[in-house]
C-alpha positions as CSV (number, residue, x, y, z in Angstrom):
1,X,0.0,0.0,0.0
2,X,1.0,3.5,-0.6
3,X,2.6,5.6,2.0
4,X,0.3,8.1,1.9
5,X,-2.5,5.3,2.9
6,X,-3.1,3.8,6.9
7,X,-5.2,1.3,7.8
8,X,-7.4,1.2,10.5
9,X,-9.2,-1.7,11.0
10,X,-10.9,-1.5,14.4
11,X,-13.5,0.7,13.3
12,X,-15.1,0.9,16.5
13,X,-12.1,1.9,18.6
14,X,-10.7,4.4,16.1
15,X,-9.9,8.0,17.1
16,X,-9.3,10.2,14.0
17,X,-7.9,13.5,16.0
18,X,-8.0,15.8,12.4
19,X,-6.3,18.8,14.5
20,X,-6.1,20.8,10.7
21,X,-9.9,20.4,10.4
22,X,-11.7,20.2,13.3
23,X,-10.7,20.4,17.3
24,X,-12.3,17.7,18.4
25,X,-12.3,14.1,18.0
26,X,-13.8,12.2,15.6
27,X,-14.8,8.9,15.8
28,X,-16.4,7.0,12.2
29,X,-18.9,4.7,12.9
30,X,-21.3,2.8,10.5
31,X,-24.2,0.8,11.7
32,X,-25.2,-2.4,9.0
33,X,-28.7,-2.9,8.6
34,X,-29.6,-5.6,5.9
35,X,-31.6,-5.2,3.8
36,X,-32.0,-8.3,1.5
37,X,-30.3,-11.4,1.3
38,X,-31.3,-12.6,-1.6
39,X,-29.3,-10.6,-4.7
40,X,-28.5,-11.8,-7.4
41,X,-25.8,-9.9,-8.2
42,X,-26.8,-6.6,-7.6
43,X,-25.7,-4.5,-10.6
44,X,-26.8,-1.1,-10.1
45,X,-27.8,0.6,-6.6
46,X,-29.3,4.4,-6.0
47,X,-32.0,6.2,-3.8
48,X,-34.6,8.4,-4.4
49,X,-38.0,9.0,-3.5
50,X,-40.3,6.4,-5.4
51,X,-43.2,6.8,-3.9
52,X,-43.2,10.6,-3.3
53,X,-43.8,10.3,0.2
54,X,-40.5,12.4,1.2
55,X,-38.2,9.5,2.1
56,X,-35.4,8.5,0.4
57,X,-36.1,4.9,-1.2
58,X,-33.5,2.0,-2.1
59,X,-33.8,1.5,-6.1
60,X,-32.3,-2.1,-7.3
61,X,-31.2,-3.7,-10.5
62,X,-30.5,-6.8,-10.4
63,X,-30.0,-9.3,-12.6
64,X,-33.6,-10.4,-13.5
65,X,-35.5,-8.4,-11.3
66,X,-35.9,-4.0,-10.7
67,X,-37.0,-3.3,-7.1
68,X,-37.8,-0.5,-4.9
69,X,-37.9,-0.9,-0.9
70,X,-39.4,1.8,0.8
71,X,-38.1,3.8,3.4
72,X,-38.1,3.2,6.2
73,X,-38.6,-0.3,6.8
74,X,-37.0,-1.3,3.5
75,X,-39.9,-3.5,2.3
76,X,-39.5,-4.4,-1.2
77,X,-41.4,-3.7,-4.2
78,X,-40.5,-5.7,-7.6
79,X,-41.7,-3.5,-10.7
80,X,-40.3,-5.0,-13.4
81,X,-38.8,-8.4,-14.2
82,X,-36.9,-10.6,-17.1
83,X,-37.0,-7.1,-19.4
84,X,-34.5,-9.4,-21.9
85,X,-33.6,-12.6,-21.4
86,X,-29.9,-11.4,-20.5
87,X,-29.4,-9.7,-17.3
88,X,-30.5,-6.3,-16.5
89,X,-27.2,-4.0,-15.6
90,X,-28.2,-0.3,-15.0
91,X,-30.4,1.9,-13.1
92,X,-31.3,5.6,-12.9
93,X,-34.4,6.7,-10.8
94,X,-34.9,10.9,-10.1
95,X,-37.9,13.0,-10.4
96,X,-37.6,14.7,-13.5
97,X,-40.9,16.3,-13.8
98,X,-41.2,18.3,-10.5
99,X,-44.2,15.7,-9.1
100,X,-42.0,14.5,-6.0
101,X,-41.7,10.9,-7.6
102,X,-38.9,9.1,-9.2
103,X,-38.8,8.5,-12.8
104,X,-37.0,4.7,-13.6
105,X,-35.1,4.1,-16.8
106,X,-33.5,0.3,-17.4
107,X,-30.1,-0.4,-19.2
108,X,-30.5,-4.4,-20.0
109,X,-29.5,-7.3,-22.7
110,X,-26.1,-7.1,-21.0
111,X,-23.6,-8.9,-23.3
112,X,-20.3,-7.8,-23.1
113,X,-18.7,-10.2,-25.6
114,X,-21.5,-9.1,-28.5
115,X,-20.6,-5.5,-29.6
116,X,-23.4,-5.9,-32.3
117,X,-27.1,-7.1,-31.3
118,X,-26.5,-6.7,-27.1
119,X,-27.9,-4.1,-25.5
120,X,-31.2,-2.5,-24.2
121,X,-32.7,0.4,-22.8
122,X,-36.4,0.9,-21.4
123,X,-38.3,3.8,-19.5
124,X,-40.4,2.1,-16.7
125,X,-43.7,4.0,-16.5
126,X,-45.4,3.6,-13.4
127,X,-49.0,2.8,-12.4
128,X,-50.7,4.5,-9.9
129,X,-49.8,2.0,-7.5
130,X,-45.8,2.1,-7.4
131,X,-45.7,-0.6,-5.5
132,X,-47.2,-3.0,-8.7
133,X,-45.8,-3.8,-12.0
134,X,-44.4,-0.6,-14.2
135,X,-44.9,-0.8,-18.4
136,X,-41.4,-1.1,-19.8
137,X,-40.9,1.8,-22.8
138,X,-38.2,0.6,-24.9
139,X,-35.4,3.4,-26.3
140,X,-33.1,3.9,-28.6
141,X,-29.9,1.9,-27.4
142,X,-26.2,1.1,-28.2
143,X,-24.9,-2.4,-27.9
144,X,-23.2,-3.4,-24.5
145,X,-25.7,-0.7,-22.8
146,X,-23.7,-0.3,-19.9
147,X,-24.3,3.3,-17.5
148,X,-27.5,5.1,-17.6
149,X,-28.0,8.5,-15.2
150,X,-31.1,11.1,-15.2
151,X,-29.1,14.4,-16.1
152,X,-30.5,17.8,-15.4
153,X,-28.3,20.5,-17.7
154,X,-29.5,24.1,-18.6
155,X,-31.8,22.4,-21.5
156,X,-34.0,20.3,-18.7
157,X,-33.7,16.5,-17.7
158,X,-32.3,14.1,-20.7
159,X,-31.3,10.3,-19.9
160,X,-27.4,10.0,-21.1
161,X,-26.0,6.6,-21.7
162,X,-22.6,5.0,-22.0
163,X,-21.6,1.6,-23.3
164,X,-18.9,-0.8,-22.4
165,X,-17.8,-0.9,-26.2
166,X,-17.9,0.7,-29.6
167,X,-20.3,-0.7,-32.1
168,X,-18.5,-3.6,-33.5
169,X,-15.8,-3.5,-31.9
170,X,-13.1,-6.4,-31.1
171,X,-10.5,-6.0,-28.2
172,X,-11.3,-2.4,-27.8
173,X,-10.4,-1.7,-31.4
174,X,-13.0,-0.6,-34.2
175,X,-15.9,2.4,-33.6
176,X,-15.8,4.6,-30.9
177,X,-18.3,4.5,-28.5
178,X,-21.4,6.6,-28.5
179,X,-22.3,8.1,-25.4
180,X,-25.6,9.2,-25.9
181,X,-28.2,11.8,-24.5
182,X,-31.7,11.1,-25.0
183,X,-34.5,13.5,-23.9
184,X,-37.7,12.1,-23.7
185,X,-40.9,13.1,-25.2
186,X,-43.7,15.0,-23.3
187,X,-45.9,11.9,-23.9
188,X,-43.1,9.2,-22.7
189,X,-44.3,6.7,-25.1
190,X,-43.7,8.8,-28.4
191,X,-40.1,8.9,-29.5
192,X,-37.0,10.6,-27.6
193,X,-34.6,13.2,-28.9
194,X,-31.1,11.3,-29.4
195,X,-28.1,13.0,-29.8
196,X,-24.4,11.6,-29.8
197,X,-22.4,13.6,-27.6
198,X,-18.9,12.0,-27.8
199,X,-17.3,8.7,-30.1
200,X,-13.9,9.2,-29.4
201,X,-13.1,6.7,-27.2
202,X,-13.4,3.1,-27.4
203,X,-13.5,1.3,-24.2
204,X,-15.6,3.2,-21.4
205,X,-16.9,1.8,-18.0
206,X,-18.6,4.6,-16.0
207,X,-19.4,8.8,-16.0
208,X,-20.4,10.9,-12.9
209,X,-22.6,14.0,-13.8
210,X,-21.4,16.9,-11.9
211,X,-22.8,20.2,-10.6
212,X,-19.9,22.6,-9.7
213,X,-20.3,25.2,-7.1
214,X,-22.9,27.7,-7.5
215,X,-24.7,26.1,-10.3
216,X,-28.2,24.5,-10.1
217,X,-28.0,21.7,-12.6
218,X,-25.5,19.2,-14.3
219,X,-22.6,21.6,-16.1
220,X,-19.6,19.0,-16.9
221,X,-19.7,15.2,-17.7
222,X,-16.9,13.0,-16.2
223,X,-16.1,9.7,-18.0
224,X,-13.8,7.0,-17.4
225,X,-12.3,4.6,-20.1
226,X,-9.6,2.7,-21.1
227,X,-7.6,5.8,-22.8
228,X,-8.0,7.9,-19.5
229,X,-10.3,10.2,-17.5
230,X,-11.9,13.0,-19.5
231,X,-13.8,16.0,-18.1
232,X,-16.7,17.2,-20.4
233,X,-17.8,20.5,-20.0
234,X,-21.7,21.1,-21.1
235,X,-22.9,24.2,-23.0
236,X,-25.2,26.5,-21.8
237,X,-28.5,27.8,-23.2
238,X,-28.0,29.2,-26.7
239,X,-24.3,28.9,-26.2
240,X,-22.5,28.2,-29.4
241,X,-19.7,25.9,-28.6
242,X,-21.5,22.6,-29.1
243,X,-23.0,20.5,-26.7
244,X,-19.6,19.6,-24.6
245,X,-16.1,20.2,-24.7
246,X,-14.0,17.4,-23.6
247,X,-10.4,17.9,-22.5
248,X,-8.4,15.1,-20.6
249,X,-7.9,14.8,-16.7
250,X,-6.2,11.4,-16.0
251,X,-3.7,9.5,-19.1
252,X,-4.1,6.1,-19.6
253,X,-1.3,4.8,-16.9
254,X,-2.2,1.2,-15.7
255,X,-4.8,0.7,-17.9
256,X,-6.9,3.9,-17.4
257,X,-9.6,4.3,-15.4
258,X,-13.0,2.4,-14.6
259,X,-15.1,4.0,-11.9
260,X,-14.6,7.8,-11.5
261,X,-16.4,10.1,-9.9
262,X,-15.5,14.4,-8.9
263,X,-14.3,14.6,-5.2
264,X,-16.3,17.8,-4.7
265,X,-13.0,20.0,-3.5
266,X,-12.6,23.5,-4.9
267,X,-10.1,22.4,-7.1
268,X,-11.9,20.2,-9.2
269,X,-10.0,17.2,-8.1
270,X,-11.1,13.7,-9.9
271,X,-11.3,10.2,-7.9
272,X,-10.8,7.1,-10.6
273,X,-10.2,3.3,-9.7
274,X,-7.5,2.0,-11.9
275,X,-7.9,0.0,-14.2
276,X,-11.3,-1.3,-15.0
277,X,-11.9,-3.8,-11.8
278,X,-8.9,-2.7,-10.9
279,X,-6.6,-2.0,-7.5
280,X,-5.8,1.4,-7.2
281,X,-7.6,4.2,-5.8
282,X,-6.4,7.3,-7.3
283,X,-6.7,10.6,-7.4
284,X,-6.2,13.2,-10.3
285,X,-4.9,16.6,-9.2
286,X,-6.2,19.5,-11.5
287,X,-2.7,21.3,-13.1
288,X,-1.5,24.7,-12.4
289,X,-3.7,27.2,-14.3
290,X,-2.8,27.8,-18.1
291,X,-0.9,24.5,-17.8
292,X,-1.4,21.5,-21.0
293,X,-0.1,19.0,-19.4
294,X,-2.3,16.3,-17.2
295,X,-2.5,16.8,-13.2
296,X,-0.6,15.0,-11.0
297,X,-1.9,11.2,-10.3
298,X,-1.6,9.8,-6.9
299,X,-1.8,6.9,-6.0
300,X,-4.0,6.4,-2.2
301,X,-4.6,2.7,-2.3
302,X,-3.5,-0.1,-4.5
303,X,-4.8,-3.2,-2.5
304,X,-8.0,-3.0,-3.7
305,X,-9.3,-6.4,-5.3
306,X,-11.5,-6.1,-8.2
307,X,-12.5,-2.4,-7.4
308,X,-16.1,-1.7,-8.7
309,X,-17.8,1.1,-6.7
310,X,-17.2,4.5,-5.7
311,X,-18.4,7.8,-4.2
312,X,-17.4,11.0,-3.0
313,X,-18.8,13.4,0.1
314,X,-18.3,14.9,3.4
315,X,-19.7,11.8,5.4
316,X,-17.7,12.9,9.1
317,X,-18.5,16.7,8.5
318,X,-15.0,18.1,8.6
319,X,-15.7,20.6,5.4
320,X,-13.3,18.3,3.1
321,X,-14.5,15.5,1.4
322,X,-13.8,11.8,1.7
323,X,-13.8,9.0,-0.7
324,X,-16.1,5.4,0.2
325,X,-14.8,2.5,-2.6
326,X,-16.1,-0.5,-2.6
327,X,-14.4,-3.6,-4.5
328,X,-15.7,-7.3,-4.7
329,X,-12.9,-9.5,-5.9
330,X,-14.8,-11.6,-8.6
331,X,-13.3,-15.7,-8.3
332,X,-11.7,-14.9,-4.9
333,X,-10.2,-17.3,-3.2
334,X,-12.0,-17.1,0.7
335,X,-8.1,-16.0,1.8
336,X,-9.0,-12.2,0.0
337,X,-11.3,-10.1,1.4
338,X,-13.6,-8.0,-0.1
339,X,-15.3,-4.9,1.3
340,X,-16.1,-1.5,1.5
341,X,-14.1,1.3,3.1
342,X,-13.8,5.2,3.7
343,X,-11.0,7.4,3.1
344,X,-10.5,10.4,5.1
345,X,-7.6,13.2,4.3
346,X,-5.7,14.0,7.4
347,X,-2.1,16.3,7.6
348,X,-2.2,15.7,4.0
349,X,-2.4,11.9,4.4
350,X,-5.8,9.5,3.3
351,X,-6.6,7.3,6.2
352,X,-8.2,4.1,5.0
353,X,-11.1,2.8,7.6
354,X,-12.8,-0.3,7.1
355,X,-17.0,0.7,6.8
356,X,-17.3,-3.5,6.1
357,X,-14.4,-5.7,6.4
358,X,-15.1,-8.9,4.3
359,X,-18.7,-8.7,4.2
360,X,-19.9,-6.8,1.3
361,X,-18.5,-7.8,-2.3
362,X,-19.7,-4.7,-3.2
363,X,-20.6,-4.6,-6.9
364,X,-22.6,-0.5,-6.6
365,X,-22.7,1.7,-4.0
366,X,-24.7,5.2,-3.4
367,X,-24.2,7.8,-0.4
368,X,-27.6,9.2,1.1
369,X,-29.2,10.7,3.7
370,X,-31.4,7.6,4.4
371,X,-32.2,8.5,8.0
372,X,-32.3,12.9,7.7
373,X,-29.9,13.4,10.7
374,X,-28.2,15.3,8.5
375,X,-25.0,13.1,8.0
376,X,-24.7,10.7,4.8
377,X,-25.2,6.8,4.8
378,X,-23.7,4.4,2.4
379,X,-25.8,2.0,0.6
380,X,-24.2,-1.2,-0.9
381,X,-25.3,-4.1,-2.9
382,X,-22.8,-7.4,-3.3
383,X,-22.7,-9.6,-5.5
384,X,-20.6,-13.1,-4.3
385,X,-22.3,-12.2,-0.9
386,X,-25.9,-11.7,-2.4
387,X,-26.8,-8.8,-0.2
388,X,-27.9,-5.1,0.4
389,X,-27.2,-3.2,2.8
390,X,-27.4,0.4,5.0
391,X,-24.3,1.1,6.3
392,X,-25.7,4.3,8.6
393,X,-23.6,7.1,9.5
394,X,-23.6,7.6,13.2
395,X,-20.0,8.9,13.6
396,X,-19.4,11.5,16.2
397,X,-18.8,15.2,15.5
């Protein structure tokens, strides 16, 4: 492990004294709650409000089942099943019409090795009983459908996909892929807007939408893939740029980057794991200002096993962010672990404390404020372990 990395593994007797941020002790502390036992493999995990009560709800994709468990006894709620008869992979629920309920949308057919006829995408539309079966829309897809989010830029809500691979392609080689943006239709059933926004990359795994500072919807796109981590920055109303402007963050060192996701600090700072499924943690320093050349790349962790997850808040309330990765070492031998931990900046240092040692082979994970105390929880789905869980926050402050 790096230097710049210590472990802590007994969580519950850790003392992180941050005398830089804050003067008093702080102690993190996560409290499982499990929520279902019975995953499949537990593809995609995120929360929002389903059901429009004012809770924040667990929303599942799993392989042959979508499901919803309501806060805040977590009872579950299957609303669509067996979309295509290959595994479901994605999932993006927010409420993009200003009702107070979640909108779904389903990335399925999931094929890796076809680069041709994989692939689906669907719009769930709900009943009036959320808790029953939802009518699956189809879309306009790409093959390998991979990554699906609800983004909110200054144009209104569109649904932007990213596939694993390029149409076609063999061993990453061929077509770029299309990441696509597709904005639906007032009546949901007539056809979306689709609009390629990028091709020039041919091996992607994941994006992050991110709202800087001071901005009240989505203004730059960050994607990581095989050649590196880009940052795309999106145009605003009648702007005449084009819809985004992509310049690279991260090269392709160790075989690029899989999950990535912004780490919220002022600088603009970018969190990747390295490579796809891979077993560093790193983090992509922004450059000194009128600088071409990439940021430095630091390395915080490279024992991760299978790395697959990843998110990026202020879960201990210091006023810096912290990084929660989750990895689930696919064909383990019971001798590696897999698990889920939190990453906390101290004197210039990441601390690495264990939020689930060996118990979570953590295929997604979302941060939340499941409980509204203010502080957020971690939600994880695992796939070799075949479970979801609430990891709640109830570290001291």
């Amino acid at each position: 492990m790096p230097t710049s990395a210590v472990t802590v593994s007994a969580l519950s007797a850790i003392v992180l004294v941050v005398s830089s941020l804050t003067a008093d002790p702080l102690i993190p502390r996560f409290r499982a709650v499990i929520v279902d036992t019975n995953v499949a493999v537990g593809y995609g995990v995120t929360v929002a409000d389903v059901d429009g009560d004012g809770g924040s709800d667990i929303v599942l994709c799993d392989a042959k089942q979508i499901a919803w468990y309501r806060h805040p006894k977590w009872e579950k709620h299957v609303i669509a099943e067996n979309l295509t008869p290959q595994d479901h992979v994605c999932v993006a629920a927010a409420d993009i019409d200003g009702d107070g309920k979640a909108e779904i949308a389903v990335g399925a057919g999931w094929n890796p090795g076809d680069t041709v006829n994989s692939g689906a995408l669907f719009y769930l539309e709900p009943p009036a009983d959320r808790t029953a079966r939802w009518t699956p829309i189809r879309l306009p897809h790409e093959p390998t459908m991979h990554r699906i989010r609800w983004v909110k830029d200054s144009q209104g809500w569109a649904l932007w996909s990213v596939p694993l691979h390029g149409r076609g392609n063999k061993d990453a080689q061929g077509a770029g892929v299309r990441i696509q943006r597709l904005r639906p239709a007032a009546d949901r059933r007539q056809p979306w807007t689709v609009e390629t926004v990028s091709d020039q990359w041919h091996k992607t795994h994941n994006f992050d939408p991110v709202i800087r500072a001071g901005a009240s919807s989505v203004n730059e796109v960050l994607v990581g893939s095989a050649e590196g981590a880009f940052r795309g920055v999106l145009a605003g109303a009648g702007a005449a740029i084009g819809p985004v402007s992509w310049t690279q963050v991260g090269g392709p060192d160790n075989g690029g980057v899989g999950e990535i996701r912004s780490l919220g600090d002022p600088a603009g700072s970018v969190v990747g794991i390295s490579p796809m499924h891979g077993n560093q943690l790193v983090v992509f320093h922004p450059p000194a200002p009128g600088s071409k050349a990439l940021g430095r790349r630091e390395v915080i962790d490279d024992g991760l096993i299978d790395g697959h997850a990843l998110a990026c808040g202020d879960l201990l309330g210091i006023g810096q962010p912290q990084i929660v990765a989750g990895w689930r070492a696919m064909g383990r031998p019971r001798s590696v672990k897999v698990g889920v931990a939190l990453y906390v900046p101290v004197a210039g240092r990441w601390m690495k404390v264990w939020v689930d040692d060996d118990g979570m082979a953590c295929e997604d994970l979302a941060l939340a404020d499941l409980d509204a105390d203010g502080r957020l929880d971690i939600v994880a789905s695992g796939r070799s372990t075949h479970n979801l869980k609430v990891y709640f926050n109830e570290s001291s402050r």
